[in-house]
PLY file of the C-alpha trace (Angstrom):
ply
format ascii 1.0
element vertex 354
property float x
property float y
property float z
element edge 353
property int vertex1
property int vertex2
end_header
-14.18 -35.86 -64.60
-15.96 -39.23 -64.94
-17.41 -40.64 -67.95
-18.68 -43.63 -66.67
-20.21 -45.79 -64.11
-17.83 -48.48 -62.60
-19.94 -50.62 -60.29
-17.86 -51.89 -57.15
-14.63 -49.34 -58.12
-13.49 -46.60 -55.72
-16.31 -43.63 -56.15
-14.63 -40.42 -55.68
-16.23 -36.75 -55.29
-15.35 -33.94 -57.31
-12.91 -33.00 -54.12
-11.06 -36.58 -55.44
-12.70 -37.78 -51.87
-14.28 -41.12 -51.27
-17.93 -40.58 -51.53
-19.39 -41.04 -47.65
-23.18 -41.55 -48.42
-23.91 -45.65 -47.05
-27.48 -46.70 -47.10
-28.43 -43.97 -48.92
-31.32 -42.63 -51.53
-30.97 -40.95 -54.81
-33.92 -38.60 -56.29
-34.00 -35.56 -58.76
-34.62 -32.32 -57.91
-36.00 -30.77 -60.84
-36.06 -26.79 -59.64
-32.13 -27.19 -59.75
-31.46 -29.60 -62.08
-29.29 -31.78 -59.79
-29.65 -35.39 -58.85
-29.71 -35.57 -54.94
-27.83 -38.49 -53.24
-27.50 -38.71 -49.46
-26.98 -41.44 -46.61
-24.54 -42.03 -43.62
-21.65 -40.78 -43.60
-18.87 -43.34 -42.41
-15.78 -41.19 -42.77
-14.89 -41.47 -38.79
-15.80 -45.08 -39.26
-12.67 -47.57 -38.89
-14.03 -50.57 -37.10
-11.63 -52.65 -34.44
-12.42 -53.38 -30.82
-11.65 -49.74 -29.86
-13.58 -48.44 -32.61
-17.24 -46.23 -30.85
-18.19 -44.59 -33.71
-21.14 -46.44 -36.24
-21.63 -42.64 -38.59
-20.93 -39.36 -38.68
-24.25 -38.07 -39.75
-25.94 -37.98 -43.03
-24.02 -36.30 -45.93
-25.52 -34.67 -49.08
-24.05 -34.70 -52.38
-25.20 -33.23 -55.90
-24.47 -34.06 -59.19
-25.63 -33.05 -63.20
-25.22 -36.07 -64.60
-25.06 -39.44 -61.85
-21.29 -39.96 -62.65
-19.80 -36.70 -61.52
-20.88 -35.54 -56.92
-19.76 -32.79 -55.46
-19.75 -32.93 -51.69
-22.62 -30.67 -49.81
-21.64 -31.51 -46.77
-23.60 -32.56 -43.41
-27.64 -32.01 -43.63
-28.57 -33.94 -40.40
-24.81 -33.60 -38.10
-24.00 -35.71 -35.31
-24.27 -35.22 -31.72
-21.49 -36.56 -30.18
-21.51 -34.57 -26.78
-24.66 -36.12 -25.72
-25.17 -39.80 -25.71
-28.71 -39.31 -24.43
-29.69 -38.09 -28.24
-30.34 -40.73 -30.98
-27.98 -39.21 -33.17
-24.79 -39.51 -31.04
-22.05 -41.26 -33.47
-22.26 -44.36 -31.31
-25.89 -45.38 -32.16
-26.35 -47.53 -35.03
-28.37 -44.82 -37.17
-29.41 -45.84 -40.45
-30.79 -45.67 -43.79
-32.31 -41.54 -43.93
-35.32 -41.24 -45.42
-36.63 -37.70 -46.25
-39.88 -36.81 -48.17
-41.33 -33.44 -48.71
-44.65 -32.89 -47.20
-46.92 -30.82 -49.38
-49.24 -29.94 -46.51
-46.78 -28.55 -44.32
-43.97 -27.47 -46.61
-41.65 -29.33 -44.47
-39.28 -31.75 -45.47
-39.43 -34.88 -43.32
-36.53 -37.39 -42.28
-37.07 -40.72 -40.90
-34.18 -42.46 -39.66
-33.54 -46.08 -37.88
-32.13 -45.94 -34.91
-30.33 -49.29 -32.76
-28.82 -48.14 -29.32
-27.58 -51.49 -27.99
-29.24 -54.87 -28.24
-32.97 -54.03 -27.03
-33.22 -49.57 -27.93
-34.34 -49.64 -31.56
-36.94 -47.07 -32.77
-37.08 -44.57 -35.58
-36.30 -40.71 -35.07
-38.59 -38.25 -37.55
-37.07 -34.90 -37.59
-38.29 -31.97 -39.82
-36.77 -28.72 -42.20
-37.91 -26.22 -43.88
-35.37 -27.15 -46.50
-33.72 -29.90 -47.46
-30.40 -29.19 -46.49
-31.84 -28.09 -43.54
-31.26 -27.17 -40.18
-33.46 -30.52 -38.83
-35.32 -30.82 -35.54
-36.55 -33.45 -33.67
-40.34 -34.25 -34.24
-39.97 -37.51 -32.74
-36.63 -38.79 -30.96
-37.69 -42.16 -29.80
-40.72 -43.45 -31.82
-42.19 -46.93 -32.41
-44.58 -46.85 -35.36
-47.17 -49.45 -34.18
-45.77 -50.09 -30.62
-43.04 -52.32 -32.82
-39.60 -52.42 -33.63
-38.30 -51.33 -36.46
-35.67 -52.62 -39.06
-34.75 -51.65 -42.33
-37.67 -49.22 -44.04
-38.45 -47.41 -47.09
-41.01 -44.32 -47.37
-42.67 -42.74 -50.41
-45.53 -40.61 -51.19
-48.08 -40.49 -54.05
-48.77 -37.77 -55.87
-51.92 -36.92 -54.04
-50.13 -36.85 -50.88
-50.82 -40.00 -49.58
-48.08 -41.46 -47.98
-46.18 -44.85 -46.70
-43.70 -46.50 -44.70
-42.44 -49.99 -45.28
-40.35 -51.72 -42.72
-38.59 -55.03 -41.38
-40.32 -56.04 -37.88
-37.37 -57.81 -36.86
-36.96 -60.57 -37.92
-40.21 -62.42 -39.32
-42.52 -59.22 -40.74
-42.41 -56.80 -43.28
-44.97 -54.02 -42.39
-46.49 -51.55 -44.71
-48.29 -48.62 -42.66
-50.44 -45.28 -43.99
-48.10 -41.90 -42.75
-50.14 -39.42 -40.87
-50.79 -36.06 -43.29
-47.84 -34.54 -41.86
-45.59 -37.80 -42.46
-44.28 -37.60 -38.94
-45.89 -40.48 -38.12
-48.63 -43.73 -38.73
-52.20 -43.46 -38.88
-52.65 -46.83 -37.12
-53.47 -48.64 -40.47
-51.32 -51.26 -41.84
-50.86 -54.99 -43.74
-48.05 -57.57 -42.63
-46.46 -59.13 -45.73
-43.69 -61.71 -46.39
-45.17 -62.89 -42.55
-43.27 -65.49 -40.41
-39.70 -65.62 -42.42
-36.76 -66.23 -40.50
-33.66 -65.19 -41.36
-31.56 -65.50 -43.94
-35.25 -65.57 -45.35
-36.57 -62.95 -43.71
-36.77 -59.37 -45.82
-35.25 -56.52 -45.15
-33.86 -53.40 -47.01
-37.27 -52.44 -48.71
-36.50 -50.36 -51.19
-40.02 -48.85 -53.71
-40.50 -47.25 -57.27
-43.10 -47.54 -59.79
-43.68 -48.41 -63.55
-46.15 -48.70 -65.67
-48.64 -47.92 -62.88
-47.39 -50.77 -61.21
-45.62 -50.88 -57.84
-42.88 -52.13 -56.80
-40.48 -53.35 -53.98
-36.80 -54.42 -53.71
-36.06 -56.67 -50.64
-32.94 -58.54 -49.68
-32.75 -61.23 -47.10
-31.32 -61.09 -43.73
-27.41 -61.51 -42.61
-25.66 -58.69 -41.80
-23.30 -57.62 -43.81
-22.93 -60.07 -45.67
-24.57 -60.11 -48.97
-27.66 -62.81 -50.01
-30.11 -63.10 -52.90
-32.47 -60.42 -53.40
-36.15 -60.72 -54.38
-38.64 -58.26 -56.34
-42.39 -57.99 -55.80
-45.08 -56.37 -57.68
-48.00 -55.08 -56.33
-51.04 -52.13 -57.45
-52.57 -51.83 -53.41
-49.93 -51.17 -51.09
-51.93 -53.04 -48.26
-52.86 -55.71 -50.76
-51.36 -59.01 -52.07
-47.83 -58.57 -53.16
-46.74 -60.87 -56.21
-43.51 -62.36 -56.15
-41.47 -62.37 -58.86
-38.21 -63.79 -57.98
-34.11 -62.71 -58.00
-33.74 -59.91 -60.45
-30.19 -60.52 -60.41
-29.40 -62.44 -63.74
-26.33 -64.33 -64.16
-25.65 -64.44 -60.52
-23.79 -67.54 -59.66
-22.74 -66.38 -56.51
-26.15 -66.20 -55.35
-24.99 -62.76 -53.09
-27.30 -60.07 -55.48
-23.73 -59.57 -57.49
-22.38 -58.83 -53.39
-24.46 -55.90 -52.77
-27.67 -55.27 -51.42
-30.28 -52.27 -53.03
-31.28 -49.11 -51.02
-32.17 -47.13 -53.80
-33.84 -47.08 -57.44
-33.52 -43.97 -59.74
-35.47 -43.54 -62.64
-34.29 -40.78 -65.20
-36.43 -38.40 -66.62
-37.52 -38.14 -70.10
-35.46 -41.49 -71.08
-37.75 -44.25 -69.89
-33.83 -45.59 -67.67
-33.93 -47.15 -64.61
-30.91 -47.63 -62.46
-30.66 -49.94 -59.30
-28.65 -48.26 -56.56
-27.00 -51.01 -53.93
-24.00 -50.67 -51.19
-21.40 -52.90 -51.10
-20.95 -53.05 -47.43
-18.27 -54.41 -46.73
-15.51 -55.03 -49.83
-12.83 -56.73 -48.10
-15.26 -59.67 -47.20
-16.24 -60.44 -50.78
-15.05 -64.05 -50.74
-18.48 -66.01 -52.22
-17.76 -69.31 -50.03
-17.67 -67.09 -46.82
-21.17 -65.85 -47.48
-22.46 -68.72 -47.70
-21.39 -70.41 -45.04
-22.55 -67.01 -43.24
-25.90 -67.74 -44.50
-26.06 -71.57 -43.82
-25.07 -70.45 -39.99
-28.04 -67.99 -39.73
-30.15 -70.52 -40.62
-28.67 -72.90 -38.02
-29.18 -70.30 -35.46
-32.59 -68.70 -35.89
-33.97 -72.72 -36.28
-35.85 -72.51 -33.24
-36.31 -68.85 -33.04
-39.60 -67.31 -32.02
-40.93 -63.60 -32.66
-41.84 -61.56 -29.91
-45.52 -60.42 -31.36
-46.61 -58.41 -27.84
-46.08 -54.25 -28.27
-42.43 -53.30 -27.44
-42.42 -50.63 -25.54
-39.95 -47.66 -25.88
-36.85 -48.75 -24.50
-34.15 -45.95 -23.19
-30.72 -45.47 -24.63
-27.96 -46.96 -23.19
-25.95 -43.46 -22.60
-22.97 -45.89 -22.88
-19.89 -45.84 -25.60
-21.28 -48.57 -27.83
-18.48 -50.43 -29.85
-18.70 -51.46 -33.94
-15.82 -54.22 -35.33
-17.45 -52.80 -39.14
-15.25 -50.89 -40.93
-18.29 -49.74 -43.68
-16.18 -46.78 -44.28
-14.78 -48.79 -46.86
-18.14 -50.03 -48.43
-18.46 -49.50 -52.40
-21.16 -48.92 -54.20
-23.16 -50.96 -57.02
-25.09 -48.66 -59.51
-26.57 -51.16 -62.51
-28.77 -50.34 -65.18
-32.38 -52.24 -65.20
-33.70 -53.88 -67.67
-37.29 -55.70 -68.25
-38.39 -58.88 -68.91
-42.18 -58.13 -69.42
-43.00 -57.16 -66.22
-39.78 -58.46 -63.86
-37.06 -56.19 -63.60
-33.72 -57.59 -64.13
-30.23 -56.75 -63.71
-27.20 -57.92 -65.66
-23.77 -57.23 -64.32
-21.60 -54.83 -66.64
-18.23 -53.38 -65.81
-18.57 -50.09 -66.57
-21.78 -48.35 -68.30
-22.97 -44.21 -68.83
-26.73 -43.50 -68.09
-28.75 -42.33 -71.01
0 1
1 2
2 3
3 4
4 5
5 6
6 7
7 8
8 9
9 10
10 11
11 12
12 13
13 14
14 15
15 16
16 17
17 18
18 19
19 20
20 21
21 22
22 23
23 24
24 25
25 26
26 27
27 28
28 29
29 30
30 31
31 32
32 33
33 34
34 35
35 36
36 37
37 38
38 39
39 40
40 41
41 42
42 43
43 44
44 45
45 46
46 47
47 48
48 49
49 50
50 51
51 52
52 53
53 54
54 55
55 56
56 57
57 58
58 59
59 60
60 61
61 62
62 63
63 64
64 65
65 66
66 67
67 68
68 69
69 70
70 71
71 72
72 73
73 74
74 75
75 76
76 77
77 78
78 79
79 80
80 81
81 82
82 83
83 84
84 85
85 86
86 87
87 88
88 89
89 90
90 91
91 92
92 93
93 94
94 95
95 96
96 97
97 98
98 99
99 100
100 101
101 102
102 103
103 104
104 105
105 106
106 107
107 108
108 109
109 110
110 111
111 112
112 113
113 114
114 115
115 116
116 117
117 118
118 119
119 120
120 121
121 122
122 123
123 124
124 125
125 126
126 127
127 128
128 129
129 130
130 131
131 132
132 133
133 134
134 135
135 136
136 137
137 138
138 139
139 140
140 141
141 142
142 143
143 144
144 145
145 146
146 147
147 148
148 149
149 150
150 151
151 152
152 153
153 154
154 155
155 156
156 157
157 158
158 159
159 160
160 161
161 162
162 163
163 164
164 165
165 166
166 167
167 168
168 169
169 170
170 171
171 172
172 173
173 174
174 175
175 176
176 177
177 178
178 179
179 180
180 181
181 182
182 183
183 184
184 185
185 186
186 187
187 188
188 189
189 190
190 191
191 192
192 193
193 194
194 195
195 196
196 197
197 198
198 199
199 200
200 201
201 202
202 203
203 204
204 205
205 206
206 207
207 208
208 209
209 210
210 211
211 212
212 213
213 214
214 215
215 216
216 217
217 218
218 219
219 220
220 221
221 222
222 223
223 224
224 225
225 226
226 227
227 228
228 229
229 230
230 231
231 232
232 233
233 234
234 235
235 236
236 237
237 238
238 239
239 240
240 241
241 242
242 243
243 244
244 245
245 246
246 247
247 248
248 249
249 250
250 251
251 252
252 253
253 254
254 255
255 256
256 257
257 258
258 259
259 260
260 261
261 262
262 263
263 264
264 265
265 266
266 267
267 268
268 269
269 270
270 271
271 272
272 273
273 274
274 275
275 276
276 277
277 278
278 279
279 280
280 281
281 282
282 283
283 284
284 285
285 286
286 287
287 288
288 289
289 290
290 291
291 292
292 293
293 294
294 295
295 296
296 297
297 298
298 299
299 300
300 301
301 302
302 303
303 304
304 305
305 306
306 307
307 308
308 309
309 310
310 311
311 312
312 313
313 314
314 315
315 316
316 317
317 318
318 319
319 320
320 321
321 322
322 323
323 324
324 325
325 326
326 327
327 328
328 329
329 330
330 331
331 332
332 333
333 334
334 335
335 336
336 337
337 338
338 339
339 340
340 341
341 342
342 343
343 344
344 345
345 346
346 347
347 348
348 349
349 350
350 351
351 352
352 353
């Protein structure tokens, strides 16, 4: 059993497994009394030339108390007989997403999809519960006749609902979901506009305090980690405020090498815990990412967005091949803390939520 959170460290399940959940979300489900954490599952994952296969689906597991997960196996599998479906292991399929649609009773995933160099799109698929069985609502959709990056969703308590995502790689785009969150209404704001990478954000990631709102971004290079940035905001189609790098004591300037995809906030304690993946471990060598980012900047320099629609693009239905060997990515769970209203985060080496 674990008594503590070890940021960067080997995260084992209960099974004494290495916890397979990458670009993931963490939320609590209150009618069982679990925390829910669940995101691509990269056990097949071993990089190299040869190496065709980006995930293995999105894997589910539950815990009591955030330290301790016991694996719940596969709630969205893959599909590898058919490289015509967006979830074939081969395509690049990222960052899950599910909310639960009070309208519909449904639970709702969103996931990123990249099928090559030009196929990228979202698939929405639907359950009746959230470990599912999931169905297709949408294979191959472009919210807003655009491309899509890295996104976030969440819904109000009314019902209304959002997406937030990178139009890659000079937008970030926040758009009203359609009442059964399988889609956009057609309204949205642009926001952090005309950023290139490094600069440009990506992995949104939302929560709320105070009655204020609130939004995680990193910057753009791979996997290679790069300063974050928080912004406040009370209209999500309004003027986001920037406050600046939450990281604290950060000399290496890389968000303490990991980048956020998810932000927990535990009931009845007033705690709030910043949830990050370090992708890829073996490459944490702070002069290497920054001459990663100094080259991004040398090569987007004269780089100009493509603002026309993009229309839907077909999948290859070719063996796609991934050098990344995320299966060994970490994970970076630190506790928040507040400097009136900025978040912060302090490194710590090992810490127990409240």
């Amino acid at each position: 059993m674990m008594n503590r959170i070890k940021p960067g460290k080997p995260w084992l399940d209960t099974e004494g497994k290495p916890i397979q959940a990458h670009g993931f979300s963490v939320f609590w489900n209150e009618a069982e009394k679990l925390w829910y954490w669940y995101g691509e599952n990269k056990e097949k994952t071993v990089g190299g030339k040869k190496n065709t296969v980006w995930h293995w689906g999105v894997r589910l597991y539950t815990s009591p108390d955030l330290m301790n997960w016991t694996d719940r196996g596969l709630i969205i599998p893959p599909t590898p007989d058919d490289l015509s479906s967006p979830l074939h292991p081969t395509y690049c399929m990222d960052r899950p997403h599910i909310l639960y649609c009070k309208k519909t009773r449904k639970y709702v995933a969103w996931l990123k999809i990249m099928g090559g160099e030009v196929s990228q799109f979202m698939s929405v698929l639907t359950a009746d519960k959230f470990e599912g069985p999931y169905t297709f609502a949408r294979r191959i959709y472009k919210p807003l006749d655009m491309d899509t990056g890295d996104f976030c969703l969440h819904a109000d308590p009314d019902g209304k609902a959002y997406i937030w995502f990178e139009r890659p790689h000079f937008q970030l785009i926040c758009a009203d979901l359609t009442d059964d969150y399988t889609g956009v209404t057609g309204k949205y704001s642009v926001h952090y506009d005309g950023l290139l990478p490094p600069l440009t954000r990506e992995a949104p990631t939302y929560f709320e305090r105070d009655g204020k709102r609130y939004l995680f971004t990193s910057g753009t290079s791979g996997y290679y980690p790069n300063p974050s940035k928080v912004c406040v905001f009370t209209d999500p189609h309004g003027e986001y405020r920037d406050l600046g790098d939450p990281f604290i004591g950060d000399k290496s300037n890389t968000s303490f090498s990991s980048q956020i995809t998810s932000v927990i906030r535990v009931p009845g304690t007033g705690q709030y815990i910043a949830c990050a993946d370090r992708w890829m471990p073996q490459w944490y060598v702070k002069p290497m990412a920054r001459q990663i980012i100094a080259g991004m900047e040398r090569h987007f320099k004269d780089y100009k967005p493509d603002t026309s629609p993009r229309p839907v693009t077909p999948l290859p239905g070719t063996l796609q091949t991934h050098t990344e060997n995320t299966a060994a990515s970490r994970y970076v769970w630190l506790p928040m803390e507040w400097q009136g209203e900025k978040p912060v985060i302090r490194w710590v080496d090992e810490w127990r939520p409240q």
